[in-house]
C-alpha positions in Angstrom: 40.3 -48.8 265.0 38.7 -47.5 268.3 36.8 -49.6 271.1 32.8 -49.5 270.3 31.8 -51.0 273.6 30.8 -54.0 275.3 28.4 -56.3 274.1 25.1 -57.0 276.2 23.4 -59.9 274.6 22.0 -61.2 271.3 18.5 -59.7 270.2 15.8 -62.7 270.5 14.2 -61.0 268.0 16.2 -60.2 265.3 19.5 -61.8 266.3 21.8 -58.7 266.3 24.7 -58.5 269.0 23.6 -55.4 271.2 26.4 -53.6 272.3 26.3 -50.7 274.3 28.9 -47.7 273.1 31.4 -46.4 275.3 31.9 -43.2 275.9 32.7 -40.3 273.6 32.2 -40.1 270.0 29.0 -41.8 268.5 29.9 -44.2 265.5 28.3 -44.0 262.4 26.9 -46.7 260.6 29.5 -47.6 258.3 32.1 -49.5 260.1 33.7 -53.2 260.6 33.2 -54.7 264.1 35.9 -56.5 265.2 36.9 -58.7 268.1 40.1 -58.1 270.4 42.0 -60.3 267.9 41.0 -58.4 264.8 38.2 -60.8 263.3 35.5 -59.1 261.1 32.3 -60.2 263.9 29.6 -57.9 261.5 28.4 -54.4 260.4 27.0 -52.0 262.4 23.3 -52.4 261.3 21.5 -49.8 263.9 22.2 -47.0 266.1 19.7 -46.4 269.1 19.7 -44.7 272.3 20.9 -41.7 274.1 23.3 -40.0 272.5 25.8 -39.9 275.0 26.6 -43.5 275.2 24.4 -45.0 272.3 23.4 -48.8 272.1 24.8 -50.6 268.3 22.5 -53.3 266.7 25.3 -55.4 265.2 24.5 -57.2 262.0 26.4 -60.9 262.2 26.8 -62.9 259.0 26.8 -66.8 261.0 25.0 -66.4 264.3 26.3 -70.1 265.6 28.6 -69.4 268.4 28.1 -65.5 268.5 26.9 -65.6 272.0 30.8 -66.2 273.1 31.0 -62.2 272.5 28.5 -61.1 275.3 30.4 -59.5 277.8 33.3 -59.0 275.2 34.8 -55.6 274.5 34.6 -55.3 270.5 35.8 -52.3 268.4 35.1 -50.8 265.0 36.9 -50.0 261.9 35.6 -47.5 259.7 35.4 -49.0 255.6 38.3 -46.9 254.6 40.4 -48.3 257.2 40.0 -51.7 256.4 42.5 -52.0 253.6 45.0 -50.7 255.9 43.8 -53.0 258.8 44.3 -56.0 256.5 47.8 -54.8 255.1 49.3 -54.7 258.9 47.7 -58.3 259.5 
């Protein structure tokens, strides 16, 4: 699990959570995103931007209540680590 970023606001038109990466590594588009308490939020559904710090389009199942997360650090857990994320929970 590593911090994605911050999350900026919920698109009005397609009702992602934008969140704007943090620095270093870009995140490829097949990981969990995950609150600071460890709750699956959504998928990653789009990467934009520059490169160095890339905004995430972040695909939520229930939008009711996601705009709690703006200003929210979130992180993301690549697939492969999910089984091990959920045997240490």
């Amino acid at each position: 699990m590593r911090r994605l970023g911050k999350v900026l606001h919920v698109s009005n038109v397609t009702g992602r959570l934008i969140v704007r990466g943090a620095h270093g590594d870009q995140v490829e588009k097949k990981g969990y995103v995950i609150d600071g308490t460890g709750h699956v939020i959504g998928t990653i559904d789009e990467v934009f931007g520059p490169v160095a710090r890339p905004y995430y389009a972040v695909k939520v199942p229930r939008t009711a209540g996601i705009e709690a997360y703006i200003d929210q650090n979130v992180f993301v857990l690549i697939r492969n680590e999910r089984k091990q994320h959920r045997r240490n929970h």
